[in-house]
C-alpha positions in Angstrom: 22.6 52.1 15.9 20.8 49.5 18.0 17.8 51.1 17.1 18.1 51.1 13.9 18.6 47.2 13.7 15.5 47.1 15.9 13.4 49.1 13.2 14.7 47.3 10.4 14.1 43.8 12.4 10.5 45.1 12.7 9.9 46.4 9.3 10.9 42.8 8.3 8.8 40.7 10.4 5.8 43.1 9.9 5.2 41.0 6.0 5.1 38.1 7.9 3.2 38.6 10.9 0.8 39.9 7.4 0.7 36.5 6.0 0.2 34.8 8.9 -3.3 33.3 9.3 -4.9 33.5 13.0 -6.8 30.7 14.1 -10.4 32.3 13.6 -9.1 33.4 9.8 -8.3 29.9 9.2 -11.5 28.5 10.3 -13.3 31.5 8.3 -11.1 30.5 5.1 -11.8 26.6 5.3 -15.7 27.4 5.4 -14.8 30.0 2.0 -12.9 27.3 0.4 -15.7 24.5 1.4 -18.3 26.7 0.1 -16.6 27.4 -3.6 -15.9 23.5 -3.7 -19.6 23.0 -3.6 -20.0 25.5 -6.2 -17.8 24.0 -8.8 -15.1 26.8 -8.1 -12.4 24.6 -7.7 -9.4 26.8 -8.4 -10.6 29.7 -6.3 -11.3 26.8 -3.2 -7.5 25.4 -3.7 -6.1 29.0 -3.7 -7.4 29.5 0.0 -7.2 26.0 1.0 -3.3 26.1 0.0 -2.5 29.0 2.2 -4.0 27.1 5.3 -2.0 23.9 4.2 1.5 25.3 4.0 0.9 27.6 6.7 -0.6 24.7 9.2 -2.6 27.2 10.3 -5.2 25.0 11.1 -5.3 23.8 14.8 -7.7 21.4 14.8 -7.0 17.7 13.3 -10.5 17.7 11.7 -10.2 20.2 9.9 -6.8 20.1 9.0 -8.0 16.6 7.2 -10.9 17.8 5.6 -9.0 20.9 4.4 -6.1 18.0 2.7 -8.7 16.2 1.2 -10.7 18.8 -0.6 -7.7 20.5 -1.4 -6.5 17.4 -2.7 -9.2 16.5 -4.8 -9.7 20.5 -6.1 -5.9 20.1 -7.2 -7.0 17.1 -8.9 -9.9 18.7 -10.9 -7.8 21.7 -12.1 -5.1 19.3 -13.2 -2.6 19.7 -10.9 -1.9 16.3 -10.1 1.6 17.0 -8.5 0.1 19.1 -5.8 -2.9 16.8 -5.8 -0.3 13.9 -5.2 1.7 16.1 -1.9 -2.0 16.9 -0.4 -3.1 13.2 -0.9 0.5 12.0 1.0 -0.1 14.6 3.8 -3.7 13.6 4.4 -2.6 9.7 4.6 0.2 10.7 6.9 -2.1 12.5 9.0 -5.0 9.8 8.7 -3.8 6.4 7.7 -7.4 4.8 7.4 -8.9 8.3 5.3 -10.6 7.3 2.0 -12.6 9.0 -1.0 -16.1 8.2 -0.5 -16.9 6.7 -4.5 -20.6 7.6 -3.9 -19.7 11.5 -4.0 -16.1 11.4 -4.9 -15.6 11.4 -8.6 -13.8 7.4 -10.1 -10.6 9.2 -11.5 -10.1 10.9 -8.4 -10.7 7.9 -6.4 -8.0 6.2 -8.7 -5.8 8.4 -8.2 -6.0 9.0 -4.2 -5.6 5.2 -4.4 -2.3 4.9 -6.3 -0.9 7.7 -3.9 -1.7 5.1 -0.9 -0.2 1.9 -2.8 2.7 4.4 -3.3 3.1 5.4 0.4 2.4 2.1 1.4 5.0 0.8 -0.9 7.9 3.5 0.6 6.9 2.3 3.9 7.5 -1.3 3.0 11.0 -0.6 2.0 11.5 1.2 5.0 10.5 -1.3 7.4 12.0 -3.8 5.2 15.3 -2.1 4.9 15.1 -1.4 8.7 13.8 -4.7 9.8 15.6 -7.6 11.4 18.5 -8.9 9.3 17.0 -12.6 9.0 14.0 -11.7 8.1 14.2 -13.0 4.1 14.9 -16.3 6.0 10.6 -16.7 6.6 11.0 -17.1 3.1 13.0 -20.5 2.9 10.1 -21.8 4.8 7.1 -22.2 2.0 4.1 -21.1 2.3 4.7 -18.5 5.4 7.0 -16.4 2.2 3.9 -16.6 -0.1 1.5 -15.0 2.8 3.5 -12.8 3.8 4.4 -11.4 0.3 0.4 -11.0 -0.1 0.0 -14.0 -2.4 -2.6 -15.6 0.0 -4.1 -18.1 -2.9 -0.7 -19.4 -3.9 0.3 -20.0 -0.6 -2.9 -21.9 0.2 -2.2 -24.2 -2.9 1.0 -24.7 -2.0 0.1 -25.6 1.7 -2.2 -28.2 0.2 0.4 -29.5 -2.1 2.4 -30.0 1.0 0.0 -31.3 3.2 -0.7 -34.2 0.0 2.1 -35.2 -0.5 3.9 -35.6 3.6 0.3 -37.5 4.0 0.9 -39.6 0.4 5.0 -40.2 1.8 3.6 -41.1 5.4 1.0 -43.3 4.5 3.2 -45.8 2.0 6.7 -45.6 4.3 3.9 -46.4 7.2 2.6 -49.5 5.3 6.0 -50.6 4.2 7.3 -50.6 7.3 4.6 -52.0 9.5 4.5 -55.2 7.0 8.0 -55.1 7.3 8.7 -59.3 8.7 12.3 -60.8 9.2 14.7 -60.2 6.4 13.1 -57.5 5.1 10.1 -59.4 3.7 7.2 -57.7 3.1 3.7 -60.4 3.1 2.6 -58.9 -0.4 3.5 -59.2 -4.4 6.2 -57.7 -5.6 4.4 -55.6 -7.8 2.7 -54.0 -4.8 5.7 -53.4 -2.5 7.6 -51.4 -6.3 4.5 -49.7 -6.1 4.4 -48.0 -2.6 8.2 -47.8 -2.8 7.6 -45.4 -5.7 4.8 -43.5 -4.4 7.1 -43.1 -1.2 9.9 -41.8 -2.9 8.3 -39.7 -5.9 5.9 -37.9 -2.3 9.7 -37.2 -0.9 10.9 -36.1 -4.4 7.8 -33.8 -5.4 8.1 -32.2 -2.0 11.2 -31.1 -2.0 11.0 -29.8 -5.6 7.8 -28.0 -4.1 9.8 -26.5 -1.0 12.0 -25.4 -3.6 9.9 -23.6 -5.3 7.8 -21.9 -2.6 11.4 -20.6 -0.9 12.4 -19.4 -4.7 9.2 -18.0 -5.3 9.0 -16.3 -1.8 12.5 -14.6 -2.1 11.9 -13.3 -5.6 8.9 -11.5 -4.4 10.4 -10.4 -1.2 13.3 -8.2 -3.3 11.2 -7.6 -6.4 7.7 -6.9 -4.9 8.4 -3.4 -4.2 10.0 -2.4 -7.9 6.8 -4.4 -9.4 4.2 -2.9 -7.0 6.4 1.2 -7.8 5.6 0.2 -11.7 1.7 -0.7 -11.2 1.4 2.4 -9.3 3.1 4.4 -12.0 0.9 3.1 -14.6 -2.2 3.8 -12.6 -1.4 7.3 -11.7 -0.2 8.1 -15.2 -3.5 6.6 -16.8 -5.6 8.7 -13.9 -3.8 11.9 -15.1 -5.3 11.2 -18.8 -8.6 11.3 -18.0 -10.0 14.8 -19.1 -12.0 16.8 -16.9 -13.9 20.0 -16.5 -15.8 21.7 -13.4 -19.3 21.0 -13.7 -20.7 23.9 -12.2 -24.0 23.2 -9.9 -23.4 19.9 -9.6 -21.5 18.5 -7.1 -18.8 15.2 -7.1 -16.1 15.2 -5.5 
């Protein structure tokens, strides 16, 4: 009996011991699959590359990223953006920094692998955002620090100059208000003058604070909503990538 379990054990890791692909095959395959990519054969290139990519039978990093990216791109060309799309994430979880080259890299594709990273970069942001430190929204009450760190680096420079205007316009008139102050609150100049600088003081105060109020208002709507608006750009630009017709174009070569 126990031999029998043993022989059928056998006869059923034999198919996959088969399908396994040894080192040296995988290198052999990856230089195949190179090779028909250069030759416009890119459905006959994916068809190898995809048994080295869900078998990881590539040891070495190098290649294992080259291998995602052409089989990426290949997936791309034949119109199959979904595997395309799982290549594309595995490459940028492998390599981070890896980009299409738009000198030899068809545009569309290059589109495309770029919506992928927005994408992954957006479902890391909710990550780390959803894992973060619990105060962290609170940067946002303090304008512009919200508005840099959302990305919006030209709104938050405008409203750090708004800021910076109007504490100097606030500062300067209390400042010659009070240093003219003399005994019983009399001031050495008309009347028109000291309602003057008394409203410039106070509308400075006024317009800052509505300012601040913005800048925290703005900064929290964009802390919660960036992600759903980014996720809705990214779906546009994938789904207008996937329109653009293609066809192999035999000798020669774009990735």
């Amino acid at each position: 009996m126990v031999a029998v379990v043993t022989l059928l054990l056998a006869a059923t890791a034999l198919p996959r011991a088969a399908q396994a692909v040894q080192p040296q095959e995988a290198r052999r395959l990856l230089r195949e699959a190179i090779d028909l990519y250069s030759m416009g054969k890119y459905a006959q290139a994916a068809q190898r590359l995809g048994r080295l990519v869900k078998g990881e039978a590539l040891r070495d990093r190098a290649d294992q990223i080259e291998a995602l990216r052409i089989y990426g791109i290949a997936s791309y060309l034949i119109k199959n953006q979904q595997v395309a799309e799982r290549a594309f994430r595995s490459l940028l979880r492998l390599e981070p920094a890896a980009k299409l080259d738009p000198s030899f890299v068809r545009p569309e594709v290059v589109r495309f692998f770029e919506a992928v990273r927005r994408a992954v970069d957006l479902e890391q942001r909710k990550v780390i955002r959803k894992h973060g430190p619990r105060g962290s929204a609170a940067v946002n009450l303090l304008p512009p620090w919200g508005q840099f760190r959302n990305g919006h680096r030209t709104k938050g420079f405008v409203v750090l100059g708004i800021e910076l205007g109007l504490v100097a316009s606030s500062v300067v008139s209390a400042a010659v208000l009070y240093s003219q102050r003399g005994d019983h609150n009399l001031f050495p100049f008309s009347r028109t003058t000291f309602r003057a600088l008394q409203i410039t003081n106070v509308a400075s105060v006024a317009t800052l604070a509505l300012v601040m109020l913005y800048g925290a208002i703005d900064g929290l709507y964009y802390y919660y909503r960036a992600p759903e608006i980014a996720e809705e750009t990214n779906k546009h630009a994938r789904a207008k990538a996937a329109r653009v017709s293609l066809a192999p174009t035999g000798v020669i070569v774009r990735f």
